[in-house]
PQR file of N, CA, C, O and H, with PARSE charges and radii, in Angstrom:
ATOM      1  N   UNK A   1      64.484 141.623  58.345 -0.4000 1.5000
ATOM      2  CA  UNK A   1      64.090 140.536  59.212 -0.0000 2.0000
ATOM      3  C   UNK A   1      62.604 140.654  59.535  0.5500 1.7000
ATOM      4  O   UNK A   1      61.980 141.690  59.305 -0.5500 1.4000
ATOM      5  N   UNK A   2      62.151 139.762  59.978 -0.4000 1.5000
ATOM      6  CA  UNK A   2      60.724 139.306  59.722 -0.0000 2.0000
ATOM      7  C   UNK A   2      60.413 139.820  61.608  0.5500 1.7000
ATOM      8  O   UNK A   2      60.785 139.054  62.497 -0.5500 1.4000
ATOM      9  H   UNK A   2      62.658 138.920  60.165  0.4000 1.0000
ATOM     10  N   UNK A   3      59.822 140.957  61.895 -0.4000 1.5000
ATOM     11  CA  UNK A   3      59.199 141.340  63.236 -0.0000 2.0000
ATOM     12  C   UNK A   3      58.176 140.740  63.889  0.5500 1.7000
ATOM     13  O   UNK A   3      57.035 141.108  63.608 -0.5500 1.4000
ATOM     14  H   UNK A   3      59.520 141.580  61.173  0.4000 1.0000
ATOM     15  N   UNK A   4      58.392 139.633  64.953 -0.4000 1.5000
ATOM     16  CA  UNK A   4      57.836 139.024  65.701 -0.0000 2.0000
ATOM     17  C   UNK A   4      58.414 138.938  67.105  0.5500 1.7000
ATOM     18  O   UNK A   4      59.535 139.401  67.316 -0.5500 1.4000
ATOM     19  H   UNK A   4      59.319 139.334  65.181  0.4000 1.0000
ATOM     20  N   UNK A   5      57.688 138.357  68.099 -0.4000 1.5000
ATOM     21  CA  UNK A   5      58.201 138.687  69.085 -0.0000 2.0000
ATOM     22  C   UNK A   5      58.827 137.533  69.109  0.5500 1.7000
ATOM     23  O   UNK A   5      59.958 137.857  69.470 -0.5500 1.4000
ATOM     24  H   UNK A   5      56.777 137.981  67.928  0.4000 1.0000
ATOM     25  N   UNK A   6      58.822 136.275  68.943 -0.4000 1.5000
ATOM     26  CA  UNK A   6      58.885 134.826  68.566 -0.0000 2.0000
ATOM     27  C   UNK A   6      59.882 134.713  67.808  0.5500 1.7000
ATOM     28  O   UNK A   6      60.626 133.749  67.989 -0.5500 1.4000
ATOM     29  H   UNK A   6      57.903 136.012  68.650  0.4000 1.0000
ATOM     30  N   UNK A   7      60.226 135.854  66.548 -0.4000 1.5000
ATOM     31  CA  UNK A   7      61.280 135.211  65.348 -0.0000 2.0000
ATOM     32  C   UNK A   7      62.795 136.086  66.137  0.5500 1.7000
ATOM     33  O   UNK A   7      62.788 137.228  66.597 -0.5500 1.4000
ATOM     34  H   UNK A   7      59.622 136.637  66.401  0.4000 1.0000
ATOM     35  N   UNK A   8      63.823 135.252  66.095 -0.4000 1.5000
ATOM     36  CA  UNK A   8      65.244 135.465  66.673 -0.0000 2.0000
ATOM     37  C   UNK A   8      65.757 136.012  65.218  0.5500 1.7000
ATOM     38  O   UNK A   8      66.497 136.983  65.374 -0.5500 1.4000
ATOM     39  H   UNK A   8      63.829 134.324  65.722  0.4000 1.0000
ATOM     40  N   UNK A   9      65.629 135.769  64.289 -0.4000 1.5000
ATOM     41  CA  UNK A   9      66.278 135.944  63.134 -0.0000 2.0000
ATOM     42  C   UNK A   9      65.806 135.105  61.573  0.5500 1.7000
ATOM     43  O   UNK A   9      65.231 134.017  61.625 -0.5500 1.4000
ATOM     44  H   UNK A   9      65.028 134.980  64.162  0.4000 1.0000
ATOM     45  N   UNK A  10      66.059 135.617  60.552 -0.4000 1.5000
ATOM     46  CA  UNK A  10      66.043 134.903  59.687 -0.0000 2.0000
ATOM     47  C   UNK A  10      66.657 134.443  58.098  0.5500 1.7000
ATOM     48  O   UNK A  10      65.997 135.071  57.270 -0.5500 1.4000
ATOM     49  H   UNK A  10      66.526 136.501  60.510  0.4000 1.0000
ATOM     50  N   UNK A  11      67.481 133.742  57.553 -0.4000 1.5000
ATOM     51  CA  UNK A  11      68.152 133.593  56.206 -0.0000 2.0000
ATOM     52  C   UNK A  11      67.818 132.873  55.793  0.5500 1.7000
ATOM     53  O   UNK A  11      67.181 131.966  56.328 -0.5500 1.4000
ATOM     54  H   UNK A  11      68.018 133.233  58.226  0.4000 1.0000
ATOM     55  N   UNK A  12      68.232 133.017  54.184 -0.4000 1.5000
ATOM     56  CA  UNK A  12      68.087 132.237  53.076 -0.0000 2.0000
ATOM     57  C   UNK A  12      68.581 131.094  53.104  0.5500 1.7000
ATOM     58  O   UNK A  12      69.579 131.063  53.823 -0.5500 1.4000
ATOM     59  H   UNK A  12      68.750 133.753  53.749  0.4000 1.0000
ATOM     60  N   UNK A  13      68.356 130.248  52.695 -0.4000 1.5000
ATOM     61  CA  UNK A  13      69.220 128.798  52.313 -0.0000 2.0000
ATOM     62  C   UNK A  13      69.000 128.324  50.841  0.5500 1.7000
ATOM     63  O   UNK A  13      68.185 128.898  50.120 -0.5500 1.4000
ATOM     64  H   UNK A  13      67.545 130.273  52.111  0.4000 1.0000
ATOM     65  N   UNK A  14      69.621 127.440  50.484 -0.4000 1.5000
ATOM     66  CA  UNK A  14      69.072 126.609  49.273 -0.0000 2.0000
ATOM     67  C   UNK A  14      69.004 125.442  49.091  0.5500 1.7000
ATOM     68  O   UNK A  14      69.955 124.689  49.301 -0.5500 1.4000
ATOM     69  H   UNK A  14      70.283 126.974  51.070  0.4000 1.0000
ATOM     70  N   UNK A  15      67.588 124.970  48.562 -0.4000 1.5000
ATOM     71  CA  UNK A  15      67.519 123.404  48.733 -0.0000 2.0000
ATOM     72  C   UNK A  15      67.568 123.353  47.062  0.5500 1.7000
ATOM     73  O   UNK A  15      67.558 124.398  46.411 -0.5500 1.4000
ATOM     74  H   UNK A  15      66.816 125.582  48.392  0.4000 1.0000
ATOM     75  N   UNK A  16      67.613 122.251  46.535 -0.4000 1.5000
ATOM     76  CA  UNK A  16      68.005 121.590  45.710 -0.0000 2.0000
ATOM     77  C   UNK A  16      66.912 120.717  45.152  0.5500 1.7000
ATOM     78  O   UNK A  16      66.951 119.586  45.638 -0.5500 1.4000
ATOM     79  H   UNK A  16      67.621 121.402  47.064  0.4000 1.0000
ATOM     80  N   UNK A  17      65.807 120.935  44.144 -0.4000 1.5000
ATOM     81  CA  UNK A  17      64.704 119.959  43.939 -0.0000 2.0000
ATOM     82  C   UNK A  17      64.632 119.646  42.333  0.5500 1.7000
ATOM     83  O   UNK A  17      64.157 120.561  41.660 -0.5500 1.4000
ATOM     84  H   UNK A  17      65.776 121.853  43.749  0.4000 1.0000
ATOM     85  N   UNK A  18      64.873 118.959  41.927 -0.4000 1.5000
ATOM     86  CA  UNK A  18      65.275 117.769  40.533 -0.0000 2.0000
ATOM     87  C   UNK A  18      66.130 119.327  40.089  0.5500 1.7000
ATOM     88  O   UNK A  18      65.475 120.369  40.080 -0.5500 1.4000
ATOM     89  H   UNK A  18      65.260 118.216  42.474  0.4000 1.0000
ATOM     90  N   UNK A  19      66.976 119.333  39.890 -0.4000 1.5000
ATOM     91  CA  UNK A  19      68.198 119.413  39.043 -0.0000 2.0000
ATOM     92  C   UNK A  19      67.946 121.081  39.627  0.5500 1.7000
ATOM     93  O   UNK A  19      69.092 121.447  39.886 -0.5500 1.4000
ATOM     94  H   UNK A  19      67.509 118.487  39.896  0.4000 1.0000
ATOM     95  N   UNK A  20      67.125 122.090  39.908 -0.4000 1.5000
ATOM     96  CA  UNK A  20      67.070 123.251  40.204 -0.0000 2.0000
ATOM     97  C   UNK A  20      66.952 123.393  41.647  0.5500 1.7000
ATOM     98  O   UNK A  20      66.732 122.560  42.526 -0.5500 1.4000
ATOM     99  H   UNK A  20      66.194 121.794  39.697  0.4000 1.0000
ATOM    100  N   UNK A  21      67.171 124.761  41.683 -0.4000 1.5000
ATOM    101  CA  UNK A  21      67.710 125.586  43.043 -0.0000 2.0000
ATOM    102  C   UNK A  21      65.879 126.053  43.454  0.5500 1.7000
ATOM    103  O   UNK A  21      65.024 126.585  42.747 -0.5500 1.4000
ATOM    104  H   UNK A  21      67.350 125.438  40.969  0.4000 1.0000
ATOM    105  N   UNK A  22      65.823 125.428  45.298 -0.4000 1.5000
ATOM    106  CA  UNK A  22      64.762 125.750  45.250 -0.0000 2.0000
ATOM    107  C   UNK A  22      65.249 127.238  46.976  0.5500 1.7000
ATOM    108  O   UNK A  22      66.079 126.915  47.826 -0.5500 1.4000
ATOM    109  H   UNK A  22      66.518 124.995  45.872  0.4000 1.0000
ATOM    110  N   UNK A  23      64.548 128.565  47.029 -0.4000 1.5000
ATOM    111  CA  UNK A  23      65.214 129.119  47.805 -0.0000 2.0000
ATOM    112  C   UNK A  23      64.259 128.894  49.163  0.5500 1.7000
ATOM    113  O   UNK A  23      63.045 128.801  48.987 -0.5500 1.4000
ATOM    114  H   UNK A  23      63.874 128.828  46.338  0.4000 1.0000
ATOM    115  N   UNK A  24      64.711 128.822  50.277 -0.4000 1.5000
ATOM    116  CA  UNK A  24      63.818 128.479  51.688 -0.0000 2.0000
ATOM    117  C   UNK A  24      64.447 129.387  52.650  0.5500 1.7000
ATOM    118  O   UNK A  24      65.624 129.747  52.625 -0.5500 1.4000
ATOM    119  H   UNK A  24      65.698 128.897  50.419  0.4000 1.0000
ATOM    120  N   UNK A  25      63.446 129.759  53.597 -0.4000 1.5000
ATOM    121  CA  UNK A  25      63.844 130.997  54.297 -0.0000 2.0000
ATOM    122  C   UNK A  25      63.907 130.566  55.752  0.5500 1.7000
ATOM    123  O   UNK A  25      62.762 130.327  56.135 -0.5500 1.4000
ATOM    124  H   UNK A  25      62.491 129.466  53.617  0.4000 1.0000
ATOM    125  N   UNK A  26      64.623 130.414  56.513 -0.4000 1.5000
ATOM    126  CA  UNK A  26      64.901 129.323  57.459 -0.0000 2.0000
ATOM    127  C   UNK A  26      64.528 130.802  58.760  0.5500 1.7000
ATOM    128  O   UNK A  26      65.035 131.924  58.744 -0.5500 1.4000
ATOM    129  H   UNK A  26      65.553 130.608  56.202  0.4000 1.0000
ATOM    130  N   UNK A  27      63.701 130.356  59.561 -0.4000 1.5000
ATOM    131  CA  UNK A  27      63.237 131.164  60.364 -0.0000 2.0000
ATOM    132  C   UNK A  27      63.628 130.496  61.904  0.5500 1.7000
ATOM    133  O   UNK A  27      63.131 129.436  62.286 -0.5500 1.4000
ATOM    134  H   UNK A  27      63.289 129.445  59.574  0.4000 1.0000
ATOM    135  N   UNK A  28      64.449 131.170  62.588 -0.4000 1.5000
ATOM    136  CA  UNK A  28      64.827 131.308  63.916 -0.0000 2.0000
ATOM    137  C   UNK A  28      64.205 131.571  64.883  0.5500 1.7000
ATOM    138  O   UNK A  28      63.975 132.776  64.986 -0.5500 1.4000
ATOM    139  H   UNK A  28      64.853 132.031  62.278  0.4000 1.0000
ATOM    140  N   UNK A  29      63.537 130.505  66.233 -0.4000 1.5000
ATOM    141  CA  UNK A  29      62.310 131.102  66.824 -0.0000 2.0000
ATOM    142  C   UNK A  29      62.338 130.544  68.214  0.5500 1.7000
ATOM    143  O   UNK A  29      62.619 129.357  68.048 -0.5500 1.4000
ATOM    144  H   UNK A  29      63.724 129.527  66.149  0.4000 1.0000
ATOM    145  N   UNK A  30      62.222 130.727  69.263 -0.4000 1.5000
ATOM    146  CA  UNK A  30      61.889 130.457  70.498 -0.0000 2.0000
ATOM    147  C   UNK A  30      60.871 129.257  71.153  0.5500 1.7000
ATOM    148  O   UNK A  30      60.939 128.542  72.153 -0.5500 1.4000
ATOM    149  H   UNK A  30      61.993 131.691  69.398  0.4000 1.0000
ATOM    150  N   UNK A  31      59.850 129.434  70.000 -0.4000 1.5000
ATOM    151  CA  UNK A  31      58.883 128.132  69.890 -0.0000 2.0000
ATOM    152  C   UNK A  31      59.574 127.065  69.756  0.5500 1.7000
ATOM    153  O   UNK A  31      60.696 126.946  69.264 -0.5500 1.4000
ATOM    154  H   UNK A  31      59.794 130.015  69.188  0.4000 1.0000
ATOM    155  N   UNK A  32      58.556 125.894  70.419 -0.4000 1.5000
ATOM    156  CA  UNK A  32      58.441 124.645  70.011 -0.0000 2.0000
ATOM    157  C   UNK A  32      58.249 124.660  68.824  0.5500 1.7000
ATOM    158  O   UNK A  32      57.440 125.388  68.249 -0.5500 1.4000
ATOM    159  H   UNK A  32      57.644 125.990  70.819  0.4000 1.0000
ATOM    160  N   UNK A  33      59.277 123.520  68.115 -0.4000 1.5000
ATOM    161  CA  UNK A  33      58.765 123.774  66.517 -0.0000 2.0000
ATOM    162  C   UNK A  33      58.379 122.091  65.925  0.5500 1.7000
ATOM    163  O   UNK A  33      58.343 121.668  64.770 -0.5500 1.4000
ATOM    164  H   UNK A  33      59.934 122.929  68.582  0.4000 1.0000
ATOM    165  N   UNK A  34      58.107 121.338  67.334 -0.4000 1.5000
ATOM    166  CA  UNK A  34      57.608 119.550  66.709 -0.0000 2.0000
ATOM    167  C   UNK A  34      56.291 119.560  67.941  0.5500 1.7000
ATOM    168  O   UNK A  34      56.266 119.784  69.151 -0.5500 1.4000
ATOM    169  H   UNK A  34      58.137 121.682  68.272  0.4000 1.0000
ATOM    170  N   UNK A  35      55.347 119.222  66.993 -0.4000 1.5000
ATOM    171  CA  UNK A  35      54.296 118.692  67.816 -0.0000 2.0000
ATOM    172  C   UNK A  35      54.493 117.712  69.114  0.5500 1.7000
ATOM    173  O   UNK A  35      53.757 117.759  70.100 -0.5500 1.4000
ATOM    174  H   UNK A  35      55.367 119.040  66.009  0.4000 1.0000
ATOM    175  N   UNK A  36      55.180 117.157  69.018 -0.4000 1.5000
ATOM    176  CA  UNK A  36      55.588 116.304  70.258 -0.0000 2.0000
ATOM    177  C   UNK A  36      56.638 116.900  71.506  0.5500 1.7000
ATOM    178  O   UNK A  36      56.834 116.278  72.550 -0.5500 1.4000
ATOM    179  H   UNK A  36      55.777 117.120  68.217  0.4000 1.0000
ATOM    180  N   UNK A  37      57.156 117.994  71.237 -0.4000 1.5000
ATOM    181  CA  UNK A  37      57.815 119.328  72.341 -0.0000 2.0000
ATOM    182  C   UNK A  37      56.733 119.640  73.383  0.5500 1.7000
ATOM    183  O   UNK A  37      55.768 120.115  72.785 -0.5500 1.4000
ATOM    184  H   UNK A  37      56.997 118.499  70.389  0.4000 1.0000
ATOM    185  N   UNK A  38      56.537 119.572  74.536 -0.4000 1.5000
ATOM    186  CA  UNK A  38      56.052 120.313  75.064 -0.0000 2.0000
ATOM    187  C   UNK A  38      55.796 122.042  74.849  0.5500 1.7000
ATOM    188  O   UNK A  38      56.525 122.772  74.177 -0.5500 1.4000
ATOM    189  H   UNK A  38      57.321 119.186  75.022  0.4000 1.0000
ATOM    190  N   UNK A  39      54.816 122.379  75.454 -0.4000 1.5000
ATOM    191  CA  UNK A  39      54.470 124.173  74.622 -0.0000 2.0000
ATOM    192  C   UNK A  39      54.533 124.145  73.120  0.5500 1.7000
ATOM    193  O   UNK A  39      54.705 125.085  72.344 -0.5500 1.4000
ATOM    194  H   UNK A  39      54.224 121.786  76.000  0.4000 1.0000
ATOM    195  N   UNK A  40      54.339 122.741  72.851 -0.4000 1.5000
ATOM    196  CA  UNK A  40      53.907 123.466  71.162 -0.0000 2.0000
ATOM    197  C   UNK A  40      52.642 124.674  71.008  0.5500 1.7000
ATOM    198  O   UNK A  40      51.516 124.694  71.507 -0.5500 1.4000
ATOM    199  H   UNK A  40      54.199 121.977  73.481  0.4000 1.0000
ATOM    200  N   UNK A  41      53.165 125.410  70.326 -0.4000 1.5000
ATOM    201  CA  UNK A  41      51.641 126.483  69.989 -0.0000 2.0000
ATOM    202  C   UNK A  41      52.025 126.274  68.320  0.5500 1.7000
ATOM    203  O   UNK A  41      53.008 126.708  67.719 -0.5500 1.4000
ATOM    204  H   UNK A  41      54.080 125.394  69.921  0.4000 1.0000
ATOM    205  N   UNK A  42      50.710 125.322  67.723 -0.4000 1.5000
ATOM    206  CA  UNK A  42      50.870 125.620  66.189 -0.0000 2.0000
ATOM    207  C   UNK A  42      50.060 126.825  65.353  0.5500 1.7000
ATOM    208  O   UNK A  42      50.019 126.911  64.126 -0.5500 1.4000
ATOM    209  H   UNK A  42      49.911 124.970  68.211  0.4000 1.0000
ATOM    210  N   UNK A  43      49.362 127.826  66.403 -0.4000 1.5000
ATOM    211  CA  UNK A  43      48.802 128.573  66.154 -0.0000 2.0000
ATOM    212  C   UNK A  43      49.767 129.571  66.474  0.5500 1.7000
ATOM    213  O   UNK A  43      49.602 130.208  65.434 -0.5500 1.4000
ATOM    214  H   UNK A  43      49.395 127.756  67.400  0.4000 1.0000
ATOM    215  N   UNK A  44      50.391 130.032  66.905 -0.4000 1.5000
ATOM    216  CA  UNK A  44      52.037 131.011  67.426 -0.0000 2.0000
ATOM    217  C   UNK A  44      52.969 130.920  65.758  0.5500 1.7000
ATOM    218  O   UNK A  44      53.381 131.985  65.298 -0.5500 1.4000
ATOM    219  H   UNK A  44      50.524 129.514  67.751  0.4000 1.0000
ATOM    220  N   UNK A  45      53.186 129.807  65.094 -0.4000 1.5000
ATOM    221  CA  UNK A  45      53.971 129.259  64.379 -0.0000 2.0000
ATOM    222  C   UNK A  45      53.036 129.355  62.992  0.5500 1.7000
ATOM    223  O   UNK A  45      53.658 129.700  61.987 -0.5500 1.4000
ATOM    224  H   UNK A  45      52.851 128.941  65.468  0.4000 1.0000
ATOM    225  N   UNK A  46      51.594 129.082  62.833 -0.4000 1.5000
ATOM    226  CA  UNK A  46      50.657 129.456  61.978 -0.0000 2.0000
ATOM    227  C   UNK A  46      51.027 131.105  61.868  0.5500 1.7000
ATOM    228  O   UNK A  46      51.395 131.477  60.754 -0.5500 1.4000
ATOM    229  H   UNK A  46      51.089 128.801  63.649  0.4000 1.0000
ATOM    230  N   UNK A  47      50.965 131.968  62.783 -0.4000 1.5000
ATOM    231  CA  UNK A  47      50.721 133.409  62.843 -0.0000 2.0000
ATOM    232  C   UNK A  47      52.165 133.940  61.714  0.5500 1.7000
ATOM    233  O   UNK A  47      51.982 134.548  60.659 -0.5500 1.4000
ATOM    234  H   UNK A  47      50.666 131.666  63.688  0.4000 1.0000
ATOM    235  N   UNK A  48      53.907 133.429  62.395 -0.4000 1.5000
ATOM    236  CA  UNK A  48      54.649 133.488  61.935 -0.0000 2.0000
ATOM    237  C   UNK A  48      54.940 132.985  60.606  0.5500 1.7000
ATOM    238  O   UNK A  48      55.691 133.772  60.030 -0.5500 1.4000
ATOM    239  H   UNK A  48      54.055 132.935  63.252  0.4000 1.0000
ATOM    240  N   UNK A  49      54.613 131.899  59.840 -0.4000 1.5000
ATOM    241  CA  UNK A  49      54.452 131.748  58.917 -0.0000 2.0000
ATOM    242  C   UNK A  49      53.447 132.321  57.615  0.5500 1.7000
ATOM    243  O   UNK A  49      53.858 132.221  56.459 -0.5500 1.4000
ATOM    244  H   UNK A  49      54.003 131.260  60.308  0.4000 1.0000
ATOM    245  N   UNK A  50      52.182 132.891  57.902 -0.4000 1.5000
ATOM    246  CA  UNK A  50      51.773 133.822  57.275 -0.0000 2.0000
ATOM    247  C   UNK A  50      52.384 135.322  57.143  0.5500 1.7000
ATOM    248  O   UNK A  50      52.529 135.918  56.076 -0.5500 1.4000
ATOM    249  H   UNK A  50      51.848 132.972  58.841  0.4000 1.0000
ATOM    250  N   UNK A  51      52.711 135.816  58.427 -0.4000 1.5000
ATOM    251  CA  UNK A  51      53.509 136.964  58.573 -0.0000 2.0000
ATOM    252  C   UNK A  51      54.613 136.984  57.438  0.5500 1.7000
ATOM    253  O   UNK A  51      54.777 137.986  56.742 -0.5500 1.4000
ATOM    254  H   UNK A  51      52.593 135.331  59.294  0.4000 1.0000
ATOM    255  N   UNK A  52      55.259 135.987  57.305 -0.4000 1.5000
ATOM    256  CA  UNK A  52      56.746 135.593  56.595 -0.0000 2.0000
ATOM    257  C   UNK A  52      56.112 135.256  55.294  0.5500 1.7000
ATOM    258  O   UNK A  52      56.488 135.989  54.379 -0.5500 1.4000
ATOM    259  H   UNK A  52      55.125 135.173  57.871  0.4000 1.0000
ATOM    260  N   UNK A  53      55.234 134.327  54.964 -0.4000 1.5000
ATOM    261  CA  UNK A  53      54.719 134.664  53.282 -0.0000 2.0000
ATOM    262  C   UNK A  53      54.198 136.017  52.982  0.5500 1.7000
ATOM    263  O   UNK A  53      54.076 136.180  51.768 -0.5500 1.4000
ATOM    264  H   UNK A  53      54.929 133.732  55.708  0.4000 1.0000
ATOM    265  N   UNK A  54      53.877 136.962  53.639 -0.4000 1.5000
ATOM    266  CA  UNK A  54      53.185 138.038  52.982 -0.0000 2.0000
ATOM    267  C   UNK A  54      54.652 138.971  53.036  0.5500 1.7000
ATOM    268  O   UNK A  54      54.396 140.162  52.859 -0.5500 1.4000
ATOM    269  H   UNK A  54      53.976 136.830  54.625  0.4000 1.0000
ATOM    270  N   UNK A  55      55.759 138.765  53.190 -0.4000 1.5000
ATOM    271  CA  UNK A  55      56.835 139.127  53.380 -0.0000 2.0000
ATOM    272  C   UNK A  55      57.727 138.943  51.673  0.5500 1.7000
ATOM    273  O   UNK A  55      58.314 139.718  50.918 -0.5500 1.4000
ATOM    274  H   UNK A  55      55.967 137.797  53.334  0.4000 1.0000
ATOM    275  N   UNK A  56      57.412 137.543  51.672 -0.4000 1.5000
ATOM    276  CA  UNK A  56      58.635 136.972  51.032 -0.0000 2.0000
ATOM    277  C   UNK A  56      58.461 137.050  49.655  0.5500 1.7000
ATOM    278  O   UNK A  56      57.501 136.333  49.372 -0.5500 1.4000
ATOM    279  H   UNK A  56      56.935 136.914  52.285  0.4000 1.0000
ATOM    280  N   UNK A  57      59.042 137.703  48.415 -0.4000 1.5000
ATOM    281  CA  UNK A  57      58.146 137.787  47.080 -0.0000 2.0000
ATOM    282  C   UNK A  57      58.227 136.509  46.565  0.5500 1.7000
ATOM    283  O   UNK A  57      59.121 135.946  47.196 -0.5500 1.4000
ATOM    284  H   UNK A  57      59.822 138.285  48.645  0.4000 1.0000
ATOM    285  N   UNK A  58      57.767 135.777  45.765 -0.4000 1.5000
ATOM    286  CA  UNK A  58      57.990 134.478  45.131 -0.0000 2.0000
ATOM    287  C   UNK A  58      57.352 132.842  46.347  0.5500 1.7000
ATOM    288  O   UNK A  58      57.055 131.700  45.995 -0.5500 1.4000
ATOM    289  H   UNK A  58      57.040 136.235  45.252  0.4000 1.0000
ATOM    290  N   UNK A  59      57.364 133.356  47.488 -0.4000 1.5000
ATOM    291  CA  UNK A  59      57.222 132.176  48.204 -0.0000 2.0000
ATOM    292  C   UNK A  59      55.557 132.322  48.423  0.5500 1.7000
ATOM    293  O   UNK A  59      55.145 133.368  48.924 -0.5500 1.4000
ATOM    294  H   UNK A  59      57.605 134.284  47.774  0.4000 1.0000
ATOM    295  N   UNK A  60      54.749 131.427  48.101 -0.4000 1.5000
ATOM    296  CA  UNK A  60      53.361 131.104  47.717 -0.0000 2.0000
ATOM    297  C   UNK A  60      53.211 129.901  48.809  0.5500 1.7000
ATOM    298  O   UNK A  60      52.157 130.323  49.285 -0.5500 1.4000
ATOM    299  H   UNK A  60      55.084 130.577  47.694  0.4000 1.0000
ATOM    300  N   UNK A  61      53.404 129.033  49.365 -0.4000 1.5000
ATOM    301  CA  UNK A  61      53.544 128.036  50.571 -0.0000 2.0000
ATOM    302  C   UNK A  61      54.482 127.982  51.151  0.5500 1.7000
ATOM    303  O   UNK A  61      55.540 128.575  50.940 -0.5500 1.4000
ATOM    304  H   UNK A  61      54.261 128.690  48.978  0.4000 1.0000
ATOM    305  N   UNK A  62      54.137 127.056  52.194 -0.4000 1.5000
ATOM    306  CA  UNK A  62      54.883 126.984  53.200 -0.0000 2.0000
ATOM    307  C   UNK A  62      56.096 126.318  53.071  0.5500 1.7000
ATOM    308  O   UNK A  62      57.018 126.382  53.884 -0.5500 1.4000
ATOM    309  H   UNK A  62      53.278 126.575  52.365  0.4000 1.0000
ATOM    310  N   UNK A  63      56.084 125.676  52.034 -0.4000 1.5000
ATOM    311  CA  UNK A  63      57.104 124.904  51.482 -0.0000 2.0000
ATOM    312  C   UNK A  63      58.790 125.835  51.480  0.5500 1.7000
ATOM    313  O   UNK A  63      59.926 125.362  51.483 -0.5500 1.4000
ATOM    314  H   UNK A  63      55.335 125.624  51.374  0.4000 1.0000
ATOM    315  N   UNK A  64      58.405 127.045  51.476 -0.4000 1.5000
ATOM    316  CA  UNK A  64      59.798 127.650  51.331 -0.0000 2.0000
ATOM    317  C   UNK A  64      59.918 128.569  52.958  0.5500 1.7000
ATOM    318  O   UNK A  64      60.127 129.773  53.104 -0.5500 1.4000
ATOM    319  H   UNK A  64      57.481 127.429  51.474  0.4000 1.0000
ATOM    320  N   UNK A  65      59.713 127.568  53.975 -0.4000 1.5000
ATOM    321  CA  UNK A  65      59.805 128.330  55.191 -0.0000 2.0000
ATOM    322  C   UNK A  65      60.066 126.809  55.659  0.5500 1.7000
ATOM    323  O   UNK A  65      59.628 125.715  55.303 -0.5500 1.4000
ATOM    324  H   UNK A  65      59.542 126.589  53.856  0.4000 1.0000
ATOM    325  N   UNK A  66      61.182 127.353  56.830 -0.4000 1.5000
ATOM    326  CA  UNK A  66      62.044 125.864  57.770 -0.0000 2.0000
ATOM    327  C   UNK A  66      61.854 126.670  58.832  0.5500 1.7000
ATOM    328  O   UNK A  66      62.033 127.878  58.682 -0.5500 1.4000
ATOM    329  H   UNK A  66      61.537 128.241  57.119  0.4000 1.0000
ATOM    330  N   UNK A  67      61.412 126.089  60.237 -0.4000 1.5000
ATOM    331  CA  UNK A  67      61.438 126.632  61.411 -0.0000 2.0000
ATOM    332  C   UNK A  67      62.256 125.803  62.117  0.5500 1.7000
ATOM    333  O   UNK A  67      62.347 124.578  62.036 -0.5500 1.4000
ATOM    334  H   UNK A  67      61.267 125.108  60.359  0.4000 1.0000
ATOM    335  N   UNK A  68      62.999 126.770  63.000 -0.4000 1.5000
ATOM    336  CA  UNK A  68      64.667 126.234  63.676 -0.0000 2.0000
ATOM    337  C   UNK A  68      64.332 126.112  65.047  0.5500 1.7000
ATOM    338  O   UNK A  68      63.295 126.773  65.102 -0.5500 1.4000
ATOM    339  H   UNK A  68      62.924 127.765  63.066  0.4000 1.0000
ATOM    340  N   UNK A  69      64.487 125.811  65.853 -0.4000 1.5000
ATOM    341  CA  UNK A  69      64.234 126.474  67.225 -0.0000 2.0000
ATOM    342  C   UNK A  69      65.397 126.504  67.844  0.5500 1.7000
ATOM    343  O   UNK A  69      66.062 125.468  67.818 -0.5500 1.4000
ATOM    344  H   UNK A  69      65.330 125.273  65.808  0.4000 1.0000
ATOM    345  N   UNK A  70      65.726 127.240  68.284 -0.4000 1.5000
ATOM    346  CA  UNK A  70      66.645 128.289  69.088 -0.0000 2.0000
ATOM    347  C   UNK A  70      66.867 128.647  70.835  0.5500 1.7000
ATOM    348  O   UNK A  70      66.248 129.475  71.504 -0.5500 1.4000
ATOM    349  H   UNK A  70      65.186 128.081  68.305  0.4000 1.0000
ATOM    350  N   UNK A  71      67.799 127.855  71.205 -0.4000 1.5000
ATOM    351  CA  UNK A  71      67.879 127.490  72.874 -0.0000 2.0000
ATOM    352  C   UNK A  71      68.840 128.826  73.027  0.5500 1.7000
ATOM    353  O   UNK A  71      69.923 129.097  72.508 -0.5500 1.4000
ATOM    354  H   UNK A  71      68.302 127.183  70.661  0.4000 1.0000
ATOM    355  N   UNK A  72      67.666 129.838  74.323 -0.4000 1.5000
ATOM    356  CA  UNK A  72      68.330 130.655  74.976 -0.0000 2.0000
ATOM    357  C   UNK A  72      68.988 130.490  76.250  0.5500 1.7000
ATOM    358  O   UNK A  72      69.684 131.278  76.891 -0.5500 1.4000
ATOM    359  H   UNK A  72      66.787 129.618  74.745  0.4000 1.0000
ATOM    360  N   UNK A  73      68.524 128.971  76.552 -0.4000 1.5000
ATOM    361  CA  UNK A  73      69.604 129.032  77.554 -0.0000 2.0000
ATOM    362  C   UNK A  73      71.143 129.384  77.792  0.5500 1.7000
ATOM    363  O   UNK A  73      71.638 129.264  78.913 -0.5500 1.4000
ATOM    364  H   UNK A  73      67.958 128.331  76.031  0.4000 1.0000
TER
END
């Protein structure tokens, strides 16, 4: 799992792009994850997403990262 103070957890999924399997790493997080949320930090979510490509072998953009957000209430 990807160590942040921000990431709750994280798995694989698979999306599906013209006829092949594309793999995306769906990241679990405490953040606001839509610009229009109050407390968005896209610099919090910038940090985590580099963290998680220098992680992931094969994933080169952001394209293979989904951010979830995750109610602790």
């Amino acid at each position: 799992m990807l160590e942040h103070p921000n990431v709750l957890s994280t798995r694989p999924t698979v999306r599906w792009e013209r006829d092949r399997q594309a793999i995306v790493y769906v990241i679990e997080t405490d953040l606001a994850v839509s610009p229009e949320d109050p407390g968005y930090d896209q610099t919090a979510l910038d940090n985590i997403a580099e963290a998680a490509l220098a992680r992931l072998p094969g994933c080169r953009n952001r394209a293979c990262i989904r951010f979830e957000r995750v109610s602790l209430a």
